[in-house]
gemmi code that builds the backbone of each chain (N, CA, C; Angstrom):
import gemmi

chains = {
    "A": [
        ("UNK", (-42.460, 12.471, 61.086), (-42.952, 13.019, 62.369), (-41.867, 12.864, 63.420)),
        ("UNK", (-41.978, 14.161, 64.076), (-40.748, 13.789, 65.130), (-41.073, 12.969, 66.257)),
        ("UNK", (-40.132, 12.191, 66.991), (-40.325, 11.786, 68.013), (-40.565, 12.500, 68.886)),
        ("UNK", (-40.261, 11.594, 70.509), (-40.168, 12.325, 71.616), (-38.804, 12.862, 72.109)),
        ("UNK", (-38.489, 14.166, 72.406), (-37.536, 14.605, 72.533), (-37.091, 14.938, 73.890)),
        ("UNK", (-35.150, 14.408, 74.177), (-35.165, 14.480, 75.510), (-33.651, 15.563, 75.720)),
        ("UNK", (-33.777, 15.941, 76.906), (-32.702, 16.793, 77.256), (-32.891, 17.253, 78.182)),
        ("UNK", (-31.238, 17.030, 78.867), (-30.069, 16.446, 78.189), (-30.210, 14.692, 77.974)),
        ("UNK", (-28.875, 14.148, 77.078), (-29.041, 12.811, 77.202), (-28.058, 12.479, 78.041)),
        ("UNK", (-27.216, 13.300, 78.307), (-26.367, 12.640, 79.683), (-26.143, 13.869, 80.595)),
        ("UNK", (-25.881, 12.908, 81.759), (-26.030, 14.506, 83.120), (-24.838, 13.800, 83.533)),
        ("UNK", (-23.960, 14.745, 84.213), (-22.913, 14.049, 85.654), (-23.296, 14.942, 86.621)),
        ("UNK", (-23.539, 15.142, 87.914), (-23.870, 15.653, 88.757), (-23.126, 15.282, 90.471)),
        ("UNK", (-22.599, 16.405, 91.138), (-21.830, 16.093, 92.138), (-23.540, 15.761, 93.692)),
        ("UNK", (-23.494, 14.891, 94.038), (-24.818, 14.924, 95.283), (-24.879, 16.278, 95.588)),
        ("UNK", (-26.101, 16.183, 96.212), (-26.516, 17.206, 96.673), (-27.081, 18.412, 95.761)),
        ("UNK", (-26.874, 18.349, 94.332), (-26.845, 19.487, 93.379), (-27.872, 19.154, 93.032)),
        ("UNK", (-28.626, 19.920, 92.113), (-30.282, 19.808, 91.363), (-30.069, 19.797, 90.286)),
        ("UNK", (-30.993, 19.053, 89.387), (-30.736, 18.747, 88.224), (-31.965, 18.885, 87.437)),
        ("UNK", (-32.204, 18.912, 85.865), (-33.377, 18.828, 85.903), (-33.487, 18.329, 84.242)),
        ("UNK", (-34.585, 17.719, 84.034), (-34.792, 17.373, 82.731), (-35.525, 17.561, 82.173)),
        ("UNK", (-36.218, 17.657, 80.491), (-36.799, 18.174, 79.892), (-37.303, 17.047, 78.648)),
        ("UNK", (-38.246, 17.128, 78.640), (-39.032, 16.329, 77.696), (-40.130, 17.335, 76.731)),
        ("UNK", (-39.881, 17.123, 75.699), (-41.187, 17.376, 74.432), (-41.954, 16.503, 73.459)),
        ("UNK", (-43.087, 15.994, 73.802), (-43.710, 15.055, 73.679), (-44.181, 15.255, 71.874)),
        ("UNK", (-44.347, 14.179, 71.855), (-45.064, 14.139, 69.673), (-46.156, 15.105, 69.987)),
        ("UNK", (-45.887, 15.876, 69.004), (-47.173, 16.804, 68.486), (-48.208, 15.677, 68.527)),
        ("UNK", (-49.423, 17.039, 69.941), (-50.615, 16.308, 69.612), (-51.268, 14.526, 70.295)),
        ("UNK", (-49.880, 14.610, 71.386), (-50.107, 13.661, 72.130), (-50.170, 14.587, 73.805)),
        ("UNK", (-51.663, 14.167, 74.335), (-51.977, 14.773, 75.037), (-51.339, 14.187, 76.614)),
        ("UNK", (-51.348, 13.211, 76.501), (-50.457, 12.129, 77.657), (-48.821, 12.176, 77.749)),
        ("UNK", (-48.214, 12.524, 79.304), (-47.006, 12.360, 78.981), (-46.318, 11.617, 80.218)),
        ("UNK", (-45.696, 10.831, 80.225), (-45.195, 10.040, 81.114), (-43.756, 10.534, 81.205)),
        ("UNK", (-43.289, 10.399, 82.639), (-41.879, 10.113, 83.221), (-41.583, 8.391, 83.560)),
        ("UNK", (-41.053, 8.285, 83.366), (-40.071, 6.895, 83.812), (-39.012, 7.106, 84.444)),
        ("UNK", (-38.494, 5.767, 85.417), (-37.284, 5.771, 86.197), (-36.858, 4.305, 85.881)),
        ("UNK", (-35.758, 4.652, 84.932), (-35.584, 2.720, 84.877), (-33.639, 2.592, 85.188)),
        ("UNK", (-33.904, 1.759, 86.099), (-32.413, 1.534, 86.673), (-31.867, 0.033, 86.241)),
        ("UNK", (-30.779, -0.253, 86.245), (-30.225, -0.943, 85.193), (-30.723, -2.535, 85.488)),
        ("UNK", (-30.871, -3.254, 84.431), (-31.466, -4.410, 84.632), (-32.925, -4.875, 85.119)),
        ("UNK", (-33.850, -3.455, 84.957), (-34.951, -3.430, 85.468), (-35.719, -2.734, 84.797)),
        ("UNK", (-37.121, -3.100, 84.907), (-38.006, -2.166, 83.302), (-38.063, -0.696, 84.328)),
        ("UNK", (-38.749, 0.054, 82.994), (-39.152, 1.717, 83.697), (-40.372, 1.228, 84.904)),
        ("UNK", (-40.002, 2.301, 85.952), (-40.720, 2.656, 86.765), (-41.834, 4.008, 86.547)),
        ("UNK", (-43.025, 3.941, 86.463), (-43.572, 5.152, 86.798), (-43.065, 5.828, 87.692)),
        ("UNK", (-43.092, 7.594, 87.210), (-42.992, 8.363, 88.248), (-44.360, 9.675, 88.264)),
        ("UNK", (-44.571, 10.297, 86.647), (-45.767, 10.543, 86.805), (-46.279, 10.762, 85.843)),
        ("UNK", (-47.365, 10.763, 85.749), (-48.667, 10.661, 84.496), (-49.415, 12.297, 84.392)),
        ("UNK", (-48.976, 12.993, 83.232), (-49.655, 13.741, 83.067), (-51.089, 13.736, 81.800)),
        ("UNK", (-51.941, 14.341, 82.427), (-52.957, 14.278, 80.730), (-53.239, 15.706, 80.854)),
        ("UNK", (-52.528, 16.451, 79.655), (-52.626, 17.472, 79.453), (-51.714, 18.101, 80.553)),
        ("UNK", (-52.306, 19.282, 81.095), (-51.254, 20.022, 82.007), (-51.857, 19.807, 83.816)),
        ("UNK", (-52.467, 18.582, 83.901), (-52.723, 17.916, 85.290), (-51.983, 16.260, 85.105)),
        ("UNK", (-51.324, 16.235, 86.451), (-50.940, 15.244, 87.089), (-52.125, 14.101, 87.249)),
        ("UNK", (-51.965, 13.194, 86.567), (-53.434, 12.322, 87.098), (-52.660, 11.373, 88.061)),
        ("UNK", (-51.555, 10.754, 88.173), (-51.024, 9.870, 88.802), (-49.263, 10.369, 89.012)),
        ("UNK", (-49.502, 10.334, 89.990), (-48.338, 10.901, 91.153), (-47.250, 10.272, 92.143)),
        ("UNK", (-48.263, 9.115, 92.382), (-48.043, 8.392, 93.561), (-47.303, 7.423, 93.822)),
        ("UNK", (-45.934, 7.672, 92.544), (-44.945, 7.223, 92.734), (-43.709, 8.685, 92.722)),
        ("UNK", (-44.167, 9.378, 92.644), (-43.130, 10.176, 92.444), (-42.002, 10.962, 94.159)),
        ("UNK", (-41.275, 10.787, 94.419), (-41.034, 11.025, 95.688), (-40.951, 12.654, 95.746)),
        ("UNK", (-41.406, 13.239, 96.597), (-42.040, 14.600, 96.533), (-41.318, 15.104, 97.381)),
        ("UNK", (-40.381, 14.392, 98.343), (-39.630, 15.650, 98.986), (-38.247, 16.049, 98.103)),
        ("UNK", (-37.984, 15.169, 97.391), (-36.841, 15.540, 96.354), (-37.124, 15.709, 95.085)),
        ("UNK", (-38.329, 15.450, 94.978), (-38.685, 15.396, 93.219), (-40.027, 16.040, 92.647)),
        ("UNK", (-39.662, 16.923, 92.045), (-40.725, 17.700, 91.308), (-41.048, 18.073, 89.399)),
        ("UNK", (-41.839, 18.185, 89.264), (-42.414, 18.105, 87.856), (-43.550, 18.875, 87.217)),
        ("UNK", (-43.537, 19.567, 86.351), (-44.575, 20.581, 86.182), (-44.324, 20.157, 84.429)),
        ("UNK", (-45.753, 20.285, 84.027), (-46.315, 20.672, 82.370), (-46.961, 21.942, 81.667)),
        ("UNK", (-46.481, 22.973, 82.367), (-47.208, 23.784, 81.913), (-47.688, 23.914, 80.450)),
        ("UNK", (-48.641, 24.584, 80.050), (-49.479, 24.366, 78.993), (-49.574, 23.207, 78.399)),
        ("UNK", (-49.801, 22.087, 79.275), (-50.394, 20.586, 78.907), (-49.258, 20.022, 77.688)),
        ("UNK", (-47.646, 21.071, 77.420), (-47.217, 20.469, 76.080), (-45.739, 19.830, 76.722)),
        ("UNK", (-44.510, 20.851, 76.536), (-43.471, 20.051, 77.524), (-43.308, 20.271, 78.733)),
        ("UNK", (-42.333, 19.170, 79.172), (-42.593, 19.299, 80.946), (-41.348, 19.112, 81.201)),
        ("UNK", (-40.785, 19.679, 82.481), (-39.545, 19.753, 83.443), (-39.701, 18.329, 84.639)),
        ("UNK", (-38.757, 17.328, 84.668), (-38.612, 16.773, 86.156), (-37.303, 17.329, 86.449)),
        ("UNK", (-37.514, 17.759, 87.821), (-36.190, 18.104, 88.783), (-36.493, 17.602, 89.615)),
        ("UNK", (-34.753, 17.198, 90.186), (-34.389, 16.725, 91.559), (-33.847, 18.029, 92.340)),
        ("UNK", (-34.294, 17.718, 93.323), (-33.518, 18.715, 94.435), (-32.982, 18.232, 95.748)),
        ("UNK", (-32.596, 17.988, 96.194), (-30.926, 17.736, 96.314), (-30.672, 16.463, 95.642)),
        ("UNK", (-30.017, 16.513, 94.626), (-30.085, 14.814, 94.275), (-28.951, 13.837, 94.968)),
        ("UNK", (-29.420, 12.793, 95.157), (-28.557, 11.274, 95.985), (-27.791, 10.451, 94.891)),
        ("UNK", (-27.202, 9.683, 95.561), (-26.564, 8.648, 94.883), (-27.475, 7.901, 94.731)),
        ("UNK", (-28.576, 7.370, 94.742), (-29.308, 6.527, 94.564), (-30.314, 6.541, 93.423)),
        ("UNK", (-29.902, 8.208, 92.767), (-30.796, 8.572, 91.369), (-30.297, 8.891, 90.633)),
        ("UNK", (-28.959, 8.266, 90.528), (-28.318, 7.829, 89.490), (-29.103, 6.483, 88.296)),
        ("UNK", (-29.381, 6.996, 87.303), (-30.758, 5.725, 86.281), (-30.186, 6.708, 85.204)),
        ("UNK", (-31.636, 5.879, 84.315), (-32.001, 6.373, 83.171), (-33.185, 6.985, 83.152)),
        ("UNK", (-33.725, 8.344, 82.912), (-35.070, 8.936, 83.155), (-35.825, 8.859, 81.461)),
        ("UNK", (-37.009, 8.533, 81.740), (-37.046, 8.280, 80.498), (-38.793, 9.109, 80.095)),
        ("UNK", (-39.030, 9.274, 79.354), (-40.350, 10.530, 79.078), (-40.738, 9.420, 77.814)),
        ("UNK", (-41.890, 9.598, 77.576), (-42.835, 8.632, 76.890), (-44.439, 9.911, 76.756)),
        ("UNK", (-45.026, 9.889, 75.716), (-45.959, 10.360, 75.453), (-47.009, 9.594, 75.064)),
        ("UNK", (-48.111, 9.628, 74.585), (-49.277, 8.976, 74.128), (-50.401, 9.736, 73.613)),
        ("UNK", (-51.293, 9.524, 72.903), (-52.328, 10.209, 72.353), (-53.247, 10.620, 73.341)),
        ("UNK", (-53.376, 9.641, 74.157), (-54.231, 9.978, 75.027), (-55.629, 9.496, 75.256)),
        ("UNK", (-55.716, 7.784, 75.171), (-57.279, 7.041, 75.648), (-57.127, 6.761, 77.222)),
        ("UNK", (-58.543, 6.586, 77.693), (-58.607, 6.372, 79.107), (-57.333, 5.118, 79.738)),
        ("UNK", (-56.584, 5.243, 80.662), (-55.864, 4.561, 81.074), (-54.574, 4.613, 80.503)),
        ("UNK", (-54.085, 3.161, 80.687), (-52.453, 2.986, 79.650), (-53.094, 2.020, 78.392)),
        ("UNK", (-54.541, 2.022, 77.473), (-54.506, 1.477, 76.600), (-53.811, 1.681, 75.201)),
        ("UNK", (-53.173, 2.630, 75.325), (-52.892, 3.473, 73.890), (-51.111, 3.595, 73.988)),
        ("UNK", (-51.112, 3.411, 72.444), (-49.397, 3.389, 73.234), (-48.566, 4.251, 73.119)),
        ("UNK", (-47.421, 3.970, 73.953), (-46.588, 4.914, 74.454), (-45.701, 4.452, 73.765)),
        ("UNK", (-44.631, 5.761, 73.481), (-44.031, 6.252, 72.689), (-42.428, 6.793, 73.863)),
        ("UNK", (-41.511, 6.176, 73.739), (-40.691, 6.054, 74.049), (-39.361, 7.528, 73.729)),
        ("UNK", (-38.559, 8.323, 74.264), (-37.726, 9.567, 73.770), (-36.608, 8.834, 74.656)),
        ("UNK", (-35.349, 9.154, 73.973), (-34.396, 8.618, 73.725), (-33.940, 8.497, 75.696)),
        ("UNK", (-34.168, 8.934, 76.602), (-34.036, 8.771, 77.846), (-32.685, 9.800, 78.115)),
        ("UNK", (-32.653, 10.254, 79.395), (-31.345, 11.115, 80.060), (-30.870, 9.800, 81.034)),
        ("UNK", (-29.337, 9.819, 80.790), (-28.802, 9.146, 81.636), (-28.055, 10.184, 82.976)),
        ("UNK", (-28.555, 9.782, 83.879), (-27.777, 10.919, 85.191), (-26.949, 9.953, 86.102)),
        ("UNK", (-26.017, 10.436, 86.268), (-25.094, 9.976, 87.066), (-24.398, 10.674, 88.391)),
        ("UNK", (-25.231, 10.297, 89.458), (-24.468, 10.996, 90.782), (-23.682, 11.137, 91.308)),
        ("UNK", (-22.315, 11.373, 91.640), (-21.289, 11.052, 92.302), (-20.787, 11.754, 93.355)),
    ],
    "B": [
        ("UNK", (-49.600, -6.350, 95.748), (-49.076, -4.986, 95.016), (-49.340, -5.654, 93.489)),
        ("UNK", (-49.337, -4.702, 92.713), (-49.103, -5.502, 91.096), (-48.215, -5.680, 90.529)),
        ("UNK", (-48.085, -6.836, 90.092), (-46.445, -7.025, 89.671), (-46.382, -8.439, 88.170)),
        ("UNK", (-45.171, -7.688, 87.659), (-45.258, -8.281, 86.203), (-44.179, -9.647, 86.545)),
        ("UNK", (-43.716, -10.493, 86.419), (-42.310, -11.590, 86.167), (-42.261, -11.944, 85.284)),
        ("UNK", (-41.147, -11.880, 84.550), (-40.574, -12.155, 83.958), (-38.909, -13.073, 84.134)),
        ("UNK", (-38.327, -14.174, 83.480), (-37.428, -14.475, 83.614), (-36.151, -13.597, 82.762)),
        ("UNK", (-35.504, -13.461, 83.922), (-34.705, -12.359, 83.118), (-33.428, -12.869, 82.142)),
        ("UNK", (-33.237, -13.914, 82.011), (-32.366, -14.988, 81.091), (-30.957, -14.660, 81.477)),
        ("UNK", (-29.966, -14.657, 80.694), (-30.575, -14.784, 79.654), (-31.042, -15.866, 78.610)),
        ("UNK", (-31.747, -15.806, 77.535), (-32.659, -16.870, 76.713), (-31.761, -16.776, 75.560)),
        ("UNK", (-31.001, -17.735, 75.268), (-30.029, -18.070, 74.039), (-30.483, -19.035, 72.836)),
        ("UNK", (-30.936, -18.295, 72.017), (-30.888, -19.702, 70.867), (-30.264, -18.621, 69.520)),
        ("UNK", (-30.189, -20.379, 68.534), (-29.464, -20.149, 67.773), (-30.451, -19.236, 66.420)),
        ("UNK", (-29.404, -18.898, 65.693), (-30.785, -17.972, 64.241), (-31.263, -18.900, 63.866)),
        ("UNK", (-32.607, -18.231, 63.893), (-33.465, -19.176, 62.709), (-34.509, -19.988, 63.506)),
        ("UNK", (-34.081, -20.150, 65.115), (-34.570, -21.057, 66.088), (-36.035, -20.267, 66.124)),
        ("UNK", (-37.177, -20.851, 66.824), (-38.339, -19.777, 67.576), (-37.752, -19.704, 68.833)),
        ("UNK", (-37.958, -18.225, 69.135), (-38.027, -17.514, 70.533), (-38.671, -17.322, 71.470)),
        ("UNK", (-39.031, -17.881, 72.614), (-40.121, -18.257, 73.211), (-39.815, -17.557, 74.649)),
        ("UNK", (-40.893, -16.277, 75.057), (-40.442, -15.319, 76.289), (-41.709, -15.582, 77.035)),
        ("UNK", (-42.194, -15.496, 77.843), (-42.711, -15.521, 78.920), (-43.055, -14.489, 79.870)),
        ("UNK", (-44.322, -14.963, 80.557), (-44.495, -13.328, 81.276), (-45.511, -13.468, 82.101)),
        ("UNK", (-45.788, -13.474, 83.471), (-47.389, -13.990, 84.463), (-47.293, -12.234, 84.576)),
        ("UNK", (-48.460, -12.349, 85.454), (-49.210, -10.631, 85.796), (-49.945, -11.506, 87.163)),
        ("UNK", (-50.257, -10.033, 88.252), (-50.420, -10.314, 89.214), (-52.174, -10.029, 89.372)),
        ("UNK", (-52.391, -9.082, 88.488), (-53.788, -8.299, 88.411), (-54.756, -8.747, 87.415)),
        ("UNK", (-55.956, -9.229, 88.377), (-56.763, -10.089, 87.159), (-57.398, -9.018, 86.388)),
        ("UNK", (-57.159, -8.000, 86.798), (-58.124, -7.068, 85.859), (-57.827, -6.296, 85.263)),
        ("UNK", (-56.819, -7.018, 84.681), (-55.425, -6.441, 83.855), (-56.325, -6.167, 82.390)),
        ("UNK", (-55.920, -4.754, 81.762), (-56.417, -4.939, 80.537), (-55.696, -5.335, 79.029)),
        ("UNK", (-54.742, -4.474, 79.205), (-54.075, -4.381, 78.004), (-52.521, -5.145, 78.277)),
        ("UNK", (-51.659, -5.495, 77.236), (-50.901, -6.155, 77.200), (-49.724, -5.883, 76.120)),
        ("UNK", (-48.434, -5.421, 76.270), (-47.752, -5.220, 75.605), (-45.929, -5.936, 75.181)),
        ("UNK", (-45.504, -6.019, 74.574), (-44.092, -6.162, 74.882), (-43.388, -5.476, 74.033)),
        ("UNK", (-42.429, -4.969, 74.990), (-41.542, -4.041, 74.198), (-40.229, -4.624, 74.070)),
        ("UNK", (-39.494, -3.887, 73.113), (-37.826, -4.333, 72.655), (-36.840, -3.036, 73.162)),
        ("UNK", (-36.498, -3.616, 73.712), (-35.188, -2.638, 74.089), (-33.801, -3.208, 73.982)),
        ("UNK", (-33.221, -2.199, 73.018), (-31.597, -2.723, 72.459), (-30.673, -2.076, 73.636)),
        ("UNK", (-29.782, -2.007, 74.323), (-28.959, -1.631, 74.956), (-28.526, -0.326, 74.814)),
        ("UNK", (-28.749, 0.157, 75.898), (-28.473, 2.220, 75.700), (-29.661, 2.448, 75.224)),
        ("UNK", (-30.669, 1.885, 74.777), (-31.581, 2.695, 73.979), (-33.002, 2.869, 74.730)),
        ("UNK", (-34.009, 3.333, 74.184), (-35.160, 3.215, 74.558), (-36.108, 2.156, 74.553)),
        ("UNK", (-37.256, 2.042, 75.248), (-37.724, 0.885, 74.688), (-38.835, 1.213, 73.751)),
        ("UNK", (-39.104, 0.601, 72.774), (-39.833, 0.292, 71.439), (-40.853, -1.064, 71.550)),
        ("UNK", (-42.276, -0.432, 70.784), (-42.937, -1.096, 71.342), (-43.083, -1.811, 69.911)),
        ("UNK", (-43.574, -3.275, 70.147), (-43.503, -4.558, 69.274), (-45.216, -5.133, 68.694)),
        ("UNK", (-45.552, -5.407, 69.879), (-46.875, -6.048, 69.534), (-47.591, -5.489, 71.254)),
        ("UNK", (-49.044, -5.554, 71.040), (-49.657, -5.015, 72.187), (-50.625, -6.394, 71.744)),
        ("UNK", (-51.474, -6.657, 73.067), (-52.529, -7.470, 72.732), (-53.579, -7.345, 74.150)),
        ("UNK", (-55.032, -7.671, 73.492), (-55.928, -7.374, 74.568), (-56.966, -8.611, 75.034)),
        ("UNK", (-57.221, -9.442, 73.955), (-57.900, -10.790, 74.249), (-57.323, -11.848, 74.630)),
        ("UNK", (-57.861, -12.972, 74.549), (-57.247, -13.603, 74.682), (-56.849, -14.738, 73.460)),
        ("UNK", (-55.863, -15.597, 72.963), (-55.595, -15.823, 72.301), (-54.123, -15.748, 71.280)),
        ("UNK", (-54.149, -15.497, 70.105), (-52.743, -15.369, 69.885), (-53.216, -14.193, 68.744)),
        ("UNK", (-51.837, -13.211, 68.311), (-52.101, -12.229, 67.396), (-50.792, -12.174, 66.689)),
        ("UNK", (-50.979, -12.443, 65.280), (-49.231, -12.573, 65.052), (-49.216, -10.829, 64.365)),
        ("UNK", (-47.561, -10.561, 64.051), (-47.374, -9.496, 63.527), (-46.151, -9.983, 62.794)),
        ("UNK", (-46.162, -10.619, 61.350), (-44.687, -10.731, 60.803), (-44.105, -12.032, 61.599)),
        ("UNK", (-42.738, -11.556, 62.037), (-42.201, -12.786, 62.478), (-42.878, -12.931, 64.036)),
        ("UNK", (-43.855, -11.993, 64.351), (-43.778, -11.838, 65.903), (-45.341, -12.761, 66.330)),
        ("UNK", (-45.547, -13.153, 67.306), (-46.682, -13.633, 67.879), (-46.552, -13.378, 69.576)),
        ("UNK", (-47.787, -12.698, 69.790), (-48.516, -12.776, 70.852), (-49.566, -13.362, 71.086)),
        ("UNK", (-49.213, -14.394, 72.885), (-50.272, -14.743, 72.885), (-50.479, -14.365, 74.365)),
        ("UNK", (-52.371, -14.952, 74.519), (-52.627, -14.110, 75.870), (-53.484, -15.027, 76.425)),
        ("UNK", (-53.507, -15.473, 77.894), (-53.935, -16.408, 78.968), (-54.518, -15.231, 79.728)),
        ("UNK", (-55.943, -15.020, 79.866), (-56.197, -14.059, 80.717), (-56.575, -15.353, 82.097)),
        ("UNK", (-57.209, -16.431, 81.564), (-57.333, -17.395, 83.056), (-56.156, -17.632, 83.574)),
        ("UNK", (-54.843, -17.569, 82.861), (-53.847, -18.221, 83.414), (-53.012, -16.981, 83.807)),
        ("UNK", (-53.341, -16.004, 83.677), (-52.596, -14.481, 83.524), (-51.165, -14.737, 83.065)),
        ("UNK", (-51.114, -14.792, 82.045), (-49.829, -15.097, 81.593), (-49.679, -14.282, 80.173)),
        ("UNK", (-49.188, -14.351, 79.363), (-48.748, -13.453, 78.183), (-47.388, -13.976, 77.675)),
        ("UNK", (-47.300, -14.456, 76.186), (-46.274, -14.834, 75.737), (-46.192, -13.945, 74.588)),
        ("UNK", (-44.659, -14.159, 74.169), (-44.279, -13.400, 72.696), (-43.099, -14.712, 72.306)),
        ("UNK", (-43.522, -15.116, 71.017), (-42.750, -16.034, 69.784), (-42.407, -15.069, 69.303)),
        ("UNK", (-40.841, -15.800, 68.565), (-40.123, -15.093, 67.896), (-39.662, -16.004, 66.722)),
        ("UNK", (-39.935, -15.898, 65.393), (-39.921, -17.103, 64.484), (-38.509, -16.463, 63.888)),
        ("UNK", (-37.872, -17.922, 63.371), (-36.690, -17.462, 62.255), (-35.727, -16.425, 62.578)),
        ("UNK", (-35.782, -16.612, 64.589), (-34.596, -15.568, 65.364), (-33.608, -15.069, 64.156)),
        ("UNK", (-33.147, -13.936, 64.345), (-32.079, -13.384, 63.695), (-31.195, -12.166, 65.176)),
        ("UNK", (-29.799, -12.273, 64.659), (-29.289, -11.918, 65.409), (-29.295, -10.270, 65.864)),
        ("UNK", (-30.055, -9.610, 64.777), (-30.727, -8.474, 65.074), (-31.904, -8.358, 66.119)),
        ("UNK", (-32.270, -9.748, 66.600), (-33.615, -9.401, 67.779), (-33.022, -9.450, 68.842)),
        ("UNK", (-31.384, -9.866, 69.418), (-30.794, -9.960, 70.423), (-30.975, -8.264, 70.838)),
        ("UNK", (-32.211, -8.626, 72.255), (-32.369, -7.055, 72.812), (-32.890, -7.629, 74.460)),
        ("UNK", (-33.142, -7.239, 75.099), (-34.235, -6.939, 75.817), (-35.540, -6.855, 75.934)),
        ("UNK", (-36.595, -7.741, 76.176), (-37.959, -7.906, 75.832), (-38.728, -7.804, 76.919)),
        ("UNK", (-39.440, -6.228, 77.109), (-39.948, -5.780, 78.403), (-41.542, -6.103, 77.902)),
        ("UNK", (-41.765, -6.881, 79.122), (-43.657, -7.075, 78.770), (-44.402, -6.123, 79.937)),
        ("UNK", (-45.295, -5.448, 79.651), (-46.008, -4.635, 79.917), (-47.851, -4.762, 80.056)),
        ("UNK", (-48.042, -4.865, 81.574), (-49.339, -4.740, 81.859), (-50.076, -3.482, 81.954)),
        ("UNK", (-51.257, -3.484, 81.787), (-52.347, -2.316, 82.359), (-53.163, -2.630, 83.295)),
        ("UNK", (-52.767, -2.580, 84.640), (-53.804, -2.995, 85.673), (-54.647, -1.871, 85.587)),
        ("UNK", (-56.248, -2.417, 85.336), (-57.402, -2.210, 85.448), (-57.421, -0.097, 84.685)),
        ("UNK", (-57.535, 0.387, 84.949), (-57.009, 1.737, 83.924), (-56.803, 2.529, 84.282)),
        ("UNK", (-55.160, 1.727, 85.041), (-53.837, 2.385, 85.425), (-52.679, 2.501, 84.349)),
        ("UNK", (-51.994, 3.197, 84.923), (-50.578, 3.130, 83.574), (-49.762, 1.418, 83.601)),
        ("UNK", (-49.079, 1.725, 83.018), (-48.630, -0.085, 82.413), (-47.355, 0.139, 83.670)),
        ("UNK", (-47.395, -1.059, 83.935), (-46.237, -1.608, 85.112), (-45.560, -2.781, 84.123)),
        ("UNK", (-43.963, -2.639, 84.215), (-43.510, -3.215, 83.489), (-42.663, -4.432, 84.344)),
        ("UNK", (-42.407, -5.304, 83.605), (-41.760, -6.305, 84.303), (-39.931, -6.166, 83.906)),
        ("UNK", (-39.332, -6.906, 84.371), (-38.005, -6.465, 84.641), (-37.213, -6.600, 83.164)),
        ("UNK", (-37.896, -7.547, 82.288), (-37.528, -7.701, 81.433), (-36.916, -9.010, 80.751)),
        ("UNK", (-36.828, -9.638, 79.777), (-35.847, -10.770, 79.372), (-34.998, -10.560, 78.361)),
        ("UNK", (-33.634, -11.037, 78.650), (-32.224, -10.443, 77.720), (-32.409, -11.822, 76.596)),
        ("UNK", (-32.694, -11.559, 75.358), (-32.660, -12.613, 74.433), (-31.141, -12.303, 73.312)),
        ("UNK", (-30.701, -13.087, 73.510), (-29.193, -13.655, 72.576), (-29.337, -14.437, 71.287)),
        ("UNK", (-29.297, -14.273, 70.464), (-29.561, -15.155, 69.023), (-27.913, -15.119, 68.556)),
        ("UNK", (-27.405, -16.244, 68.322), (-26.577, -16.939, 68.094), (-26.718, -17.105, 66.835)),
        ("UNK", (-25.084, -16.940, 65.411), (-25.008, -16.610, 64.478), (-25.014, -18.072, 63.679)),
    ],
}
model = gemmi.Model(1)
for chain_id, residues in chains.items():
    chain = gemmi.Chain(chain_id)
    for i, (resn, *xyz) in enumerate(residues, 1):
        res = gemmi.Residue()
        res.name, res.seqid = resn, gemmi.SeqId(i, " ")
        for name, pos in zip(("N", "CA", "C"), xyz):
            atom = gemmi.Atom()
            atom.name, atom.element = name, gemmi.Element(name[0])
            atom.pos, atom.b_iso = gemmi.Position(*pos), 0.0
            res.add_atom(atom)
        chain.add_residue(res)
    model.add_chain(chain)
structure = gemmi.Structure()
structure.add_model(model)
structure.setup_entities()
């Protein structure tokens, strides 16, 4: 079974430019998570989809950062204008899909972006 | 706010030693409980999850869980220098997504 699939796995990006990433979650996992994990520090939520709605958002910063799932399967995060400060590792995680975070998540190899 | 700690080490012992990681939670109504392994550059990979309280082994691995004490441990028996990773423990406040703690860098010595 395939994993979770990510792309790209590395970005370089000059500020100010938009970028964007792409995740395809395990067949059949209805849950899909973004992560933001910066070095020496676990992932951060950024947002929780189940299916093709956002259930949890409310970390995601919305004047630079956007994310869509259409047809509940893979999903796009983009930055727009991106900073030096979102320079990380973005990381996409899927799940089957039980109420909450009881069920587990499933880890895709992460995009490393680098701002300069 | 909710928040995981962890000591971020790093935690050095030698092979063969037990591995002993650590982990409080801020949210008593925390449900679920996880720790993950993360090797360097890589993703993180999940190890053992646990939901009661008590201990749950898996192989060389043991979890255990203090819901009065909110705490959460993971043993590591008969270290080998292949477990030298990163050991992210992972809460579920109440049935929210998992907030992770910063992590602990474990070193096993040859």
């Amino acid at each position: 079974e395939a994993g979770v699939v990510q792309s790209p796995r590395y970005k370089i990006i000059e500020k100010k430019q938009p970028v964007a990433f792409w995740c395809n979650p395990i067949s059949g996992h209805n849950t899909l998570y973004w992560y933001l994990q910066n070095l020496g520090q676990g992932p951060e939520l950024l947002i929780r989809y189940e299916n093709e709605e956002a259930v949890d958002d409310s970390q995601l910063p919305k004047d630079r950062f956007s994310a869509e799932r259409l047809k509940g399967v893979d999903s796009t995060l983009k930055i727009q204008p991106a900073e030096l400060g979102d320079s990380a590792v973005y990381l996409c995680a899927s799940s089957f899909g039980l109420a909450g975070g009881t069920d587990t998540q499933y880890f895709g190899p992460g995009t490393r972006l680098t701002v300069l | 706010q909710k928040e995981v700690e962890q000591n971020s080490g790093p935690l050095s012992v030698p092979e063969g030693a037990i591995a002993s990681l650590n982990c409080t939670y801020s949210d008593r109504v925390s449900q679920s409980f996880f720790w993950y392994r993360q090797y360097s550059g890589k993703s993180p990979e999940l190890i053992m999850s646990i939901y009661s309280n008590g201990d749950k082994e898996d192989g060389r691995f043991t979890a255990q869980l203090n819901k009065a004490s909110q705490y959460v441990s993971l043993l590591i028996r008969d270290s080998q220098p292949s477990d030298s990773a990163t050991y992210l423990c992972a809460v579920t406040p109440g049935y929210s997504t998992l907030t992770f703690g910063k992590g602990t860098m474990l070193l096993v010595s040859p």
